[in-house]
N, C-alpha and C positions, 0 to 999 in steps of 0.2 A: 672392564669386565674382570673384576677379580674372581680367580680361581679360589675355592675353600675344598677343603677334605671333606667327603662323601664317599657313601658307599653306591649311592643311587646314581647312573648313569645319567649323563648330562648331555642335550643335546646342543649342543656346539654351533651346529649351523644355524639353528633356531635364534639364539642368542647373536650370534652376528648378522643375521638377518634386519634384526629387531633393532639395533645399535646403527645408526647415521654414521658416528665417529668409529667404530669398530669396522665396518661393511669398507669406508673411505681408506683404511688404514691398508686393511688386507687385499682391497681388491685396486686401488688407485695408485698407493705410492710403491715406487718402486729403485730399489728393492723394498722388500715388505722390513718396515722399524721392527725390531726387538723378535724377529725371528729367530733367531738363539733360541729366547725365550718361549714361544708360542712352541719351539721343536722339542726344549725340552720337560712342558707342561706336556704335550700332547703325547710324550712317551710314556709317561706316569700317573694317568689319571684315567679313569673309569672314561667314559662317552660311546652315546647312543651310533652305535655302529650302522653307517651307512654308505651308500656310494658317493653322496657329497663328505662326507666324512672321509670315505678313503680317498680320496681327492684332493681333500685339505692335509692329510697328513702328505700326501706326497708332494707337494706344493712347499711346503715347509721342511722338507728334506726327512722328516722323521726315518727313522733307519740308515739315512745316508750320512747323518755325520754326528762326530761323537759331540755330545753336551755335559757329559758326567762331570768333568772340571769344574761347571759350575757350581758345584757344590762345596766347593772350595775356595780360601780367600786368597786374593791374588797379592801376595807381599809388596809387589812393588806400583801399587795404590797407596800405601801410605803416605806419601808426599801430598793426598789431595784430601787428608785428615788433616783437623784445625790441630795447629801445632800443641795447643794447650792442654786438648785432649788426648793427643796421637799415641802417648806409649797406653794408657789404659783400653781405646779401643781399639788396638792394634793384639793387645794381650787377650783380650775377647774374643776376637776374632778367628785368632788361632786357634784357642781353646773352644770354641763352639762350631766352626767349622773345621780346623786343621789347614794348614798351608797346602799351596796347590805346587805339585815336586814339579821335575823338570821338564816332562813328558804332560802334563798338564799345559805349561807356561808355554812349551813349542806351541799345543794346540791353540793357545789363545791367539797368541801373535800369528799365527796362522790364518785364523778367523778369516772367513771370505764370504761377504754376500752380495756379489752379484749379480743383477738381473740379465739374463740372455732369453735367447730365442726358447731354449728348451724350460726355461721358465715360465717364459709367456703363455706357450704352447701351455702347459699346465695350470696357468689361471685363467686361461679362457676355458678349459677342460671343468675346473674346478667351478667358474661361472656360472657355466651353462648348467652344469648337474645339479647347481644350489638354489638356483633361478636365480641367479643376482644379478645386474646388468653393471657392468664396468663404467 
C-alpha cells in the first residue's frame, strides 16, 4: 500500500481491509513490521477520521514516540553502501536529507517495538472497531 501526496482524505481502514497482505501484517504479526513507519506516515497524512482510525493510530503509537529522525540520513549506514558507489550517495544523502545529529542517533538506537499485553489489548480494540478478525 503505497502512501502518495493528496489533499483528499484517505480511508485507511478501507484499504487494509481490502489488502490480504496488509490486514496479515497489521493484525497477525507481532510486533507489527515497519511500524516506525506506518507511525510516522500516520502523523503526516490527511485520513478519513474515524473510530477504527483512532484506533489504528493508537495501536501504532502515533503521539507516543517521536519519528521525526526519520527524516534524516543515518551516517553510520554507510558501511552497507556498495563501496564503489559509497562517497557519491553518501554526499546525496546528506545533501537532500541532512545528517541525523546526536539526539536523533540516541533515538534510533533506542528504537523499541515490542509487543505486550498493552498492545494486544489495543489490537484487539482496534479489531473489533474495524471488523477485521485476527
Amino acid at each position: 500500500m503505497a502512501i502518495k501526496k493528496t489533499d483528499q482524505n484517505i480511508d485507511f481502514i478501507k484499504k487494509i481491509s481490502n489488502s490480504k497482505e496488509v490486514t496479515r501484517k497489521v493484525t497477525q504479526e507481532r510486533p507489527i513490521k515497519h511500524e516506525g513507519v506506518l507511525t510516522y506516515s500516520f502523523e503526516r497524512i490527511k485520513s478519513l477520521e474515524s473510530d477504527s482510525m483512532g484506533k489504528l493510530r493508537r495501536l501504532v503509537r502515533v503521539g507516543e514516540i517521536r519519528t521525526d529522525w526519520m527524516e534524516r540520513w543515518y551516517s553510520g549506514s554507510s558501511g552497507l553502501i556498495y563501496k564503489g558507489h559509497r562517497e557519491e550517495v553518501c554526499e546525496n544523502l546528506e545533501r537532500i536529507l541532512g545528517k541525523m545529529n546526536d539526539e536523533d542517533i540516541e533515538e534510533l538506537r533506542e528504537w523499541t517495538n515490542l509487543h505486550d499485553d498493552i498492545r494486544e489489548m489495543r489490537l484487539i480494540d482496534f479489531c473489533m472497531s474495524a471488523n477485521i478478525s485476527q
